[in-house]
C-alpha positions in Angstrom: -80.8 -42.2 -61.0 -83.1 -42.2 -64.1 -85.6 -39.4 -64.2 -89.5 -39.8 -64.9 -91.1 -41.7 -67.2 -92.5 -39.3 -70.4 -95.7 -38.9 -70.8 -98.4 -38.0 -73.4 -100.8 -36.0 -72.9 -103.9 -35.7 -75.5 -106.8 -32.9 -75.0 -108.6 -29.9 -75.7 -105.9 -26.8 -74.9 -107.1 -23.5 -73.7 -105.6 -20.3 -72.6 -107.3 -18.8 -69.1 -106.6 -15.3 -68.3 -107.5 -14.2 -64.4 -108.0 -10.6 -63.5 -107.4 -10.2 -59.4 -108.2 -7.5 -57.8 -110.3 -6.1 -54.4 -114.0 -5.2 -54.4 -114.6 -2.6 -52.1 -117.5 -0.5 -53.5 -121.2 -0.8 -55.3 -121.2 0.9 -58.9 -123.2 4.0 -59.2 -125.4 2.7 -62.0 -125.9 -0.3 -61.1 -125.8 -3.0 -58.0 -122.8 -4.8 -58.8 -120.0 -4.3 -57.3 -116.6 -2.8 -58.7 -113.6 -4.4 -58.8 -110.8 -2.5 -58.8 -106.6 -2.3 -58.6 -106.9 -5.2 -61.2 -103.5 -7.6 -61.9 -104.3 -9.8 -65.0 -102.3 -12.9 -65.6 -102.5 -15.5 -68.2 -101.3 -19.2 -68.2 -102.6 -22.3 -69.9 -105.6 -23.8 -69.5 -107.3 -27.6 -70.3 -104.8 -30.0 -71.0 -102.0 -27.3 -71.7 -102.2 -26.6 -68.0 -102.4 -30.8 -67.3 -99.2 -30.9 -70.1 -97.9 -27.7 -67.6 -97.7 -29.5 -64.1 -96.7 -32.8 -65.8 -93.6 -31.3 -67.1 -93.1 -29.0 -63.5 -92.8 -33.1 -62.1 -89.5 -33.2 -64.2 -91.0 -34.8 -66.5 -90.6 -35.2 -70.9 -94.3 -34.1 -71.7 -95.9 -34.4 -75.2 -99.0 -32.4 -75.8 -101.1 -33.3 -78.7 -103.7 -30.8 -79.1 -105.5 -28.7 -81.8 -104.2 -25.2 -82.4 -104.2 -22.4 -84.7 -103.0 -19.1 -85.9 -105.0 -16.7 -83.7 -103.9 -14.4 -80.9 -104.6 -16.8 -78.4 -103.4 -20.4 -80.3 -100.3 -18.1 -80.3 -99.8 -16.7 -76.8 -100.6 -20.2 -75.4 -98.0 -21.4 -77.8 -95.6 -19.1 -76.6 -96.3 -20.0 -72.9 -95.3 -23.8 -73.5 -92.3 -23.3 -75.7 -89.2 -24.5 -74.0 -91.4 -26.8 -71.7 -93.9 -28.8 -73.5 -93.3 -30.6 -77.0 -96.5 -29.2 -78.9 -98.0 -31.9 -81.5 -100.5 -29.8 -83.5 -103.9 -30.8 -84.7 -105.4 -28.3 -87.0 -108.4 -26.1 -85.2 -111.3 -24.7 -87.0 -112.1 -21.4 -85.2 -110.6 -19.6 -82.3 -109.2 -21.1 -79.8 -111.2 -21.4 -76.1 -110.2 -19.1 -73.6 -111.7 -18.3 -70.1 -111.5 -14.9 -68.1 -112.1 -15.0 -64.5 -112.8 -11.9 -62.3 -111.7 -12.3 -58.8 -112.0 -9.8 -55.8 -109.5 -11.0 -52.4 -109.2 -14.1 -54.6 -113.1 -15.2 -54.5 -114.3 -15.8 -58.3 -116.8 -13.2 -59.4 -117.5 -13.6 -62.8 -116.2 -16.1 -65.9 -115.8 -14.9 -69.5 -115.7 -17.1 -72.2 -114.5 -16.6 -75.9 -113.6 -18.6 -78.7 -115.5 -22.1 -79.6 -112.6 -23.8 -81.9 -112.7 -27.8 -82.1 -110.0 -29.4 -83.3 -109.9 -30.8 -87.2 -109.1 -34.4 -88.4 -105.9 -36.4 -87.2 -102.5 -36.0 -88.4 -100.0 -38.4 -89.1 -97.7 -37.4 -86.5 -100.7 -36.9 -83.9 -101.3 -40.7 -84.9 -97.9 -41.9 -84.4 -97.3 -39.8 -81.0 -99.9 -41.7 -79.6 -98.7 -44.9 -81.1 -95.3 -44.4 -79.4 -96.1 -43.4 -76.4 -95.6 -45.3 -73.1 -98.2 -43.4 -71.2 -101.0 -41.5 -72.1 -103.0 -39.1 -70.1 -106.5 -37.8 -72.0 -107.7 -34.5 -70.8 -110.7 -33.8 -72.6 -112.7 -31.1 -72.6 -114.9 -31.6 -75.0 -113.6 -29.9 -78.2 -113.1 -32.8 -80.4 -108.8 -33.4 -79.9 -109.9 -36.9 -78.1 -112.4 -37.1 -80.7 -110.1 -37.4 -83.6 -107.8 -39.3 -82.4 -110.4 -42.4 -81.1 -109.3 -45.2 -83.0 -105.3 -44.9 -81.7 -106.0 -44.3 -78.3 -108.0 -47.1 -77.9 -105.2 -49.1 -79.3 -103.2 -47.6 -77.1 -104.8 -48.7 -73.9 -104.7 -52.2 -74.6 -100.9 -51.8 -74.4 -100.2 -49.1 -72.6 -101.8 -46.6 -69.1 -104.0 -44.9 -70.3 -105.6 -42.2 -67.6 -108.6 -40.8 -68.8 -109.9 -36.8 -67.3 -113.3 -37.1 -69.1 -115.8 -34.0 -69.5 -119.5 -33.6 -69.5 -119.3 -31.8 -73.0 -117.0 -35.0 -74.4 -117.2 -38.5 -75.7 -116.8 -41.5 -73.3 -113.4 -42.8 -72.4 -112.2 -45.5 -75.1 -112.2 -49.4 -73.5 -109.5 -50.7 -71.5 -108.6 -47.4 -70.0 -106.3 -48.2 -66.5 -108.4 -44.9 -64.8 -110.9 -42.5 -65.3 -110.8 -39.4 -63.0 -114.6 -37.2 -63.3 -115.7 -35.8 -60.3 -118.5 -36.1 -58.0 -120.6 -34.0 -59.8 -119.8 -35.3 -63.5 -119.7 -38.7 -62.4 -123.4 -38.5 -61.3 -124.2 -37.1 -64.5 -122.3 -40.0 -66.3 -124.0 -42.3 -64.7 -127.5 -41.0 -64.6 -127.1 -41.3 -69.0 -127.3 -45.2 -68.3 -130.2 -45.0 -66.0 -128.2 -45.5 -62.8 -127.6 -41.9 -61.1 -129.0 -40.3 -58.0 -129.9 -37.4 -59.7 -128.8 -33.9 -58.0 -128.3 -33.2 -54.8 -127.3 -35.3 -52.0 -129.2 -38.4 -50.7 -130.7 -37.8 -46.7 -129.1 -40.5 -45.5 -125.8 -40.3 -47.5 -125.1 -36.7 -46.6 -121.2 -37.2 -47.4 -121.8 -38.5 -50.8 -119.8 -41.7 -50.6 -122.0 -44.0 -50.9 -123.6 -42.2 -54.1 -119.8 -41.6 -55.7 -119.1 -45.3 -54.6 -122.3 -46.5 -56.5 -121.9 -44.1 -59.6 -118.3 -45.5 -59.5 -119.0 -49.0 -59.3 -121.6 -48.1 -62.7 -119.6 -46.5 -64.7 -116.2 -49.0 -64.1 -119.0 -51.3 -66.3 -120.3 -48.8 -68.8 -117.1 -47.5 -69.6 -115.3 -51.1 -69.1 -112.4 -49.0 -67.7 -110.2 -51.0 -65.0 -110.9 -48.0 -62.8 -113.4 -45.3 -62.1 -111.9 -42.4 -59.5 -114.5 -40.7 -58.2 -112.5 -36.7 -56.9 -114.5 -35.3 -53.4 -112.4 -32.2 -53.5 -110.9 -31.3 -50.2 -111.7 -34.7 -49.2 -109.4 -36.8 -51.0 -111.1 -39.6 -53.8 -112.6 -42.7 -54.0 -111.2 -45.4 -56.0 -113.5 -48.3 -57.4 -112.5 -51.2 -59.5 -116.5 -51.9 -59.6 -116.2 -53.7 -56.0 -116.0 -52.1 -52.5 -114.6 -48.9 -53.1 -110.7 -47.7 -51.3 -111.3 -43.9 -49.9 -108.1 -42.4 -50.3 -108.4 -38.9 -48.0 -106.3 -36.1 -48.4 -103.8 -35.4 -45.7 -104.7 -32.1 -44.6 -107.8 -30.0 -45.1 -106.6 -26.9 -48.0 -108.4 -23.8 -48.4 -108.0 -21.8 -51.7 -108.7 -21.3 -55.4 -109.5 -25.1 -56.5 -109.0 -24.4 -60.1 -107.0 -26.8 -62.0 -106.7 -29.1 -59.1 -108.8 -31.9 -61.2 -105.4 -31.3 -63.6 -103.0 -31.4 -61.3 -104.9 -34.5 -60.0 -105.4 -36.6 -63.4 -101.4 -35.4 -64.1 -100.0 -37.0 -61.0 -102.2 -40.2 -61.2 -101.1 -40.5 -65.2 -97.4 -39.7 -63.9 -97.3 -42.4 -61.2 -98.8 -45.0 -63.7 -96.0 -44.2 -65.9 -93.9 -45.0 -63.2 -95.0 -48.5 -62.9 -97.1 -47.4 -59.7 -100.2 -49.6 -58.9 -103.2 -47.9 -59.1 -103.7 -47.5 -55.3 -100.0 -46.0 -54.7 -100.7 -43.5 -58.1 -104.3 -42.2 -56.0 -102.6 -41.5 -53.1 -100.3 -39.9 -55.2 -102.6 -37.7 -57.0 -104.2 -36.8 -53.9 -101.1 -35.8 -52.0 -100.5 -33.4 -55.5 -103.8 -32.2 -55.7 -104.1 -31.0 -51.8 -100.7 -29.3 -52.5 -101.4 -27.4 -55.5 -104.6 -26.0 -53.8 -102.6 -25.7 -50.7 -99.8 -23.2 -52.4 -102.1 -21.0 -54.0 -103.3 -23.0 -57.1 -103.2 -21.9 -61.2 -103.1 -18.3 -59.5 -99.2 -19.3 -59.0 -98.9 -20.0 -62.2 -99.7 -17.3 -64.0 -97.2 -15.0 -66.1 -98.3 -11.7 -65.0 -97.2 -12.7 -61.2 -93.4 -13.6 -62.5 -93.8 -17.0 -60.5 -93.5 -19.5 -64.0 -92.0 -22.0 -62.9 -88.9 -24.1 -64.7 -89.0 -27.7 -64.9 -87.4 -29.4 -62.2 -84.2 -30.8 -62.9 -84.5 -33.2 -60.1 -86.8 -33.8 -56.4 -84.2 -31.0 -55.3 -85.3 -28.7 -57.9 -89.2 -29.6 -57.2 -88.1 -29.2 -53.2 -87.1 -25.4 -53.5 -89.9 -24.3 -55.9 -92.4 -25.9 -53.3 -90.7 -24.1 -50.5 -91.2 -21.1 -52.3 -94.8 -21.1 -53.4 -95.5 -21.9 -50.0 -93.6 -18.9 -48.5 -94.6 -16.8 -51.7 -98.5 -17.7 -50.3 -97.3 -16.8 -46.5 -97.5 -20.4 -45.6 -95.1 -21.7 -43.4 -91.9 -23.9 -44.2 -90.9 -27.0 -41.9 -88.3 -28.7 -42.8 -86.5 -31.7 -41.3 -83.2 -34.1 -41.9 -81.7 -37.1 -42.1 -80.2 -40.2 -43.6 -83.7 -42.0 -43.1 -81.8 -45.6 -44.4 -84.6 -48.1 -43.4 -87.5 -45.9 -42.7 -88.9 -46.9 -39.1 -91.5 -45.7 -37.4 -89.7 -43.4 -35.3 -89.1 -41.7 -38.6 -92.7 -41.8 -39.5 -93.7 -40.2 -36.0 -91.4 -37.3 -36.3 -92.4 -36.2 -39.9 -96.1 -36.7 -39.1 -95.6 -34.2 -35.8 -93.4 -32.1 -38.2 -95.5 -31.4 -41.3 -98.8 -30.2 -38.7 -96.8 -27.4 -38.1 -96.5 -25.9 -40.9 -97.9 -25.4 -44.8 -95.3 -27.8 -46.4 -92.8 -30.2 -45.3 -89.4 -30.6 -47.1 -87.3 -33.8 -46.3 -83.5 -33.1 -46.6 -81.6 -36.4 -46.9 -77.9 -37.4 -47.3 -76.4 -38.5 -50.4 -75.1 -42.3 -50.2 -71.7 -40.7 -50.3 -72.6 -38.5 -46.8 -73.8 -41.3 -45.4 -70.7 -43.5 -45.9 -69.1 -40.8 -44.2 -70.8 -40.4 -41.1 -72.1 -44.2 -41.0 -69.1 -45.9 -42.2 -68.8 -48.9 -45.0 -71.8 -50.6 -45.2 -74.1 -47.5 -45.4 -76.4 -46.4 -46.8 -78.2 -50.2 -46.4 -80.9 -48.3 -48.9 -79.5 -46.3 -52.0 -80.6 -42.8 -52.1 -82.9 -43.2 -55.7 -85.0 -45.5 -53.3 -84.7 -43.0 -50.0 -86.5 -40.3 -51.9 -89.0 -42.8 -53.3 -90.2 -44.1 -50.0 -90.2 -40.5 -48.0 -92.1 -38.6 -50.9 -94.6 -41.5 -50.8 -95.4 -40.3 -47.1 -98.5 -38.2 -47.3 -97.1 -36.0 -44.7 -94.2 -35.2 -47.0 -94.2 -32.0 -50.0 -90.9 -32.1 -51.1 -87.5 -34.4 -50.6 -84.1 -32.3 -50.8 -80.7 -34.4 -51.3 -77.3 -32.7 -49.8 -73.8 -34.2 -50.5 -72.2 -32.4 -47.7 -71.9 -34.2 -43.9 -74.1 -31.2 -42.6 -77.4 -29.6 -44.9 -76.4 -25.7 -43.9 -76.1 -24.9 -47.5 -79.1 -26.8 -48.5 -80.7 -25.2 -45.2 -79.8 -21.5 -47.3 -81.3 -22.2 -49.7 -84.6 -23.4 -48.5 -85.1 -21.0 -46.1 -87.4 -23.1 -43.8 -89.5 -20.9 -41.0 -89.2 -24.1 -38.6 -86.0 -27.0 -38.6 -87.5 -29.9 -36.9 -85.4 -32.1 -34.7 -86.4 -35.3 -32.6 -86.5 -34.8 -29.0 -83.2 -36.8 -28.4 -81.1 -34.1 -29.7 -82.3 -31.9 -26.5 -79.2 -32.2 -24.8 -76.5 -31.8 -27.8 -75.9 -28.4 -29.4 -77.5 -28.1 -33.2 -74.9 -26.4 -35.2 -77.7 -25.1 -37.9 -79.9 -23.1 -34.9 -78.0 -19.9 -35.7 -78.1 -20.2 -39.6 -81.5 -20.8 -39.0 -82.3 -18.0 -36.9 -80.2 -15.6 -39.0 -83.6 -15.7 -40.8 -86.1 -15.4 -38.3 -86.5 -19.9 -38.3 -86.7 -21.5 -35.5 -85.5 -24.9 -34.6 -88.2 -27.0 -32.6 -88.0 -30.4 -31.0 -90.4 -33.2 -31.5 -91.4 -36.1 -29.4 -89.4 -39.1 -30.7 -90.5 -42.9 -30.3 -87.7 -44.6 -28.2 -86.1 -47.8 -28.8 -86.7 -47.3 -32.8 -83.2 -46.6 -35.2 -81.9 -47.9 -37.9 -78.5 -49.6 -36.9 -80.7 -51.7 -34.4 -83.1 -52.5 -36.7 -79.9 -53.9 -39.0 -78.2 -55.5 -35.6 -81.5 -57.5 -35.2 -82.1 -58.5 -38.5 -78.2 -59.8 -39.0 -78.9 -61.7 -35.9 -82.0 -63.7 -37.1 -80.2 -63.6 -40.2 
């Protein structure tokens, strides 16, 4: 099984510093209130946090960006080491950074230091883009895309090009496969052509989709971009290729800290387009992503004062476990469920959907090919296990696919920890031999409704028969 496909990504770097604490009190001098038993943690910020998440997908992530010799070019430096290839651009000034005051985790206050843009192109800034095979631009205005114009627009005649634009910067080169602004920036794109609603939201368009689906549709020909996605937050996105628009909506509503979520949004979308994914499949994608990160707690679970960096994942395994554990780390709760799930059915489908409501996070555990020779006998698996995990973690019910090589998942089970094991309802009369592992940690097993008449050895009978 090959792992993702690199990716580039080219953009303004920052360095964002959050200080978290509780405000319980009204300063003496003055009526604002004081925030106190302050944690402070620092992780990147800008496309060093879009470079960040690509690389926590498993993936090879380039980051060309412009950096420099002061304290913060150097701590953000030392944050991506060992995770993220750094291509430098030279920056004149100090690098951007941003501080955020939080009380209970509600921003207060934002500080913001340093104004460095980046300098001219390098050569191996140049040929980084020349090589690459996908290209994600997160630009925020500080002159990396800037530089580097003339080769990215070269690049997305030949290559996917996803494009996370910014008020403050220049318009996407031609050609680009997708453009990601939100709501808000997309209105103010469009109203520079003469075509935007202006602000606030329209009496009879109280949602906003038919004034994101118009700005859309306008900037798709100003830009001359195969796609404009339009981000509605907790909503999910809209997705015009200057036609009726798709609305893609997010599969459960997530409360938190939305910071970074446009990252981990443009990140996923670039990912799946590097994958060979159309455009549709890599929205849903980014969608699925983006309600997850928010979901699990957001940049706030990033950040290296909290000792919960993650490592690249090695594998979906590896990214299984670590979203298990954000999720418990929050106090969300853990479903997890198993099974061979060769040929996908809608018995399947029924018993994730019921699954993943009850919890924070569903985790799929699946059986190697090897497992399933065993318990199925020659002939199975009828679908190889690269393409199991492809179909499940395309399911917008499913967070995370786990693979065990063993007949039964116990081990796998100890190590994820899950607060509920979901069954389907036809294994009420058998024993389960994982309900006391599972309960040696306070889990629970639980039984869901299953569709009868639906498995997978009928499905092949039938088909064998027409056949």
């Amino acid at each position: 099984m090959t792992g993702p496909t690199p990716l580039l990504v080219v953009g303004d770097a920052l360095l964002d510093h959050d200080l978290c604490g509780k405000a319980e009190r009204l300063a003496p001098d003055a009526p604002v209130p004081v925030v106190g038993g302050v944690r402070r943690t620092t992780r990147p910020g800008g496309a060093a946090l879009a470079a960040w998440l690509a690389a926590a997908d498993g993936r090879d992530v380039t980051l060309v960006t412009a950096l420099g010799r002061d304290p913060a070019s150097e701590r953000l430096g030392e944050l991506l080491a060992g995770r993220v290839r750094v291509v430098g651009l030279p920056l004149r000034g100090a690098l951007s950074s941003k501080t955020r005051v939080l009380a209970e985790g509600r921003p207060m206050l934002r500080l913001d230091d340093g104004e460095g843009r980046a300098g001219d192109a390098t050569e191996e800034a140049r040929r980084a883009v020349a090589d690459a095979g996908a290209v994600l631009v997160a630009d925020y205005g500080r002159g990396s895309a800037d530089v580097l114009r003339a080769v990215l627009a070269e690049a997305a005649g030949r290559a996917p090009v996803v494009w996370d634009p910014h008020p403050r910067g220049g318009a996407p080169v031609p050609g680009v496969r997708m453009v990601t602004p939100s709501a808000t920036e997309a209105r103010a794109f469009a109203a520079r052509f003469g075509a935007g609603a202006g602000a606030g939201e329209e009496p009879d368009d109280p949602a906003g989709l038919r004034g994101a689906a118009r700005d859309a549709g306008v900037l798709v020909d100003a830009w001359r971009a195969a796609s404009v996605v339009v981000t509605l937050g907790g909503r999910g996105a809209l997705l015009s290729h200057g036609g009726t628009p798709l609305m893609v909506p997010s599969p459960l509503t997530a409360e938190g800290d939305a910071c970074g979520a446009g990252d981990r949004f443009a990140a996923a979308a670039a990912g799946a387009l590097a994958d060979g994914d159309l455009t549709e499949t890599a929205v849903r994608a980014a969608v699925h992503a983006a309600t997850r990160f928010v979901a699990e707690g957001g940049v706030r679970s990033l950040g290296t004062g909290s000792g919960a960096v993650p490592e690249p994942a090695g594998g979906p395994t590896d990214d299984a476990l670590r979203t298990a554990a954000r999720v418990r780390a929050a106090g969300g709760t853990v479903v997890a469920a198993g099974g061979c799930f060769d040929l996908l059915h809608a018995g399947h489908v029924a018993l994730l959907q019921a699954a993943r409501r009850s919890g924070d996070c569903l985790i799929v555990c699946v059986n190697s090919d090897a497992s399933v020779r065993r318990r199925k006998g020659r002939g199975r698996p009828l679908v190889n296990v690269a393409d199991r995990i492809r179909v499940l973690r395309a399911l917008e019910c499913v967070d995370g696919v786990a693979v065990f090589e063993e007949d039964t998942p116990e081990q796998l089970l100890g190590e994820l920890r899950p607060h509920i094991w979901a069954k389907g309802g036809d294994y009420a009369m058998a024993p389960l031999p994982e309900a006391p592992l599972v309960a040696s940690w306070g889990g629970q097993v639980v039984l869901f409704p299953y569709l009868d008449g639906r498995s997978t050895t009928g499905i092949a009978a039938r088909a064998a028969l027409r056949g």
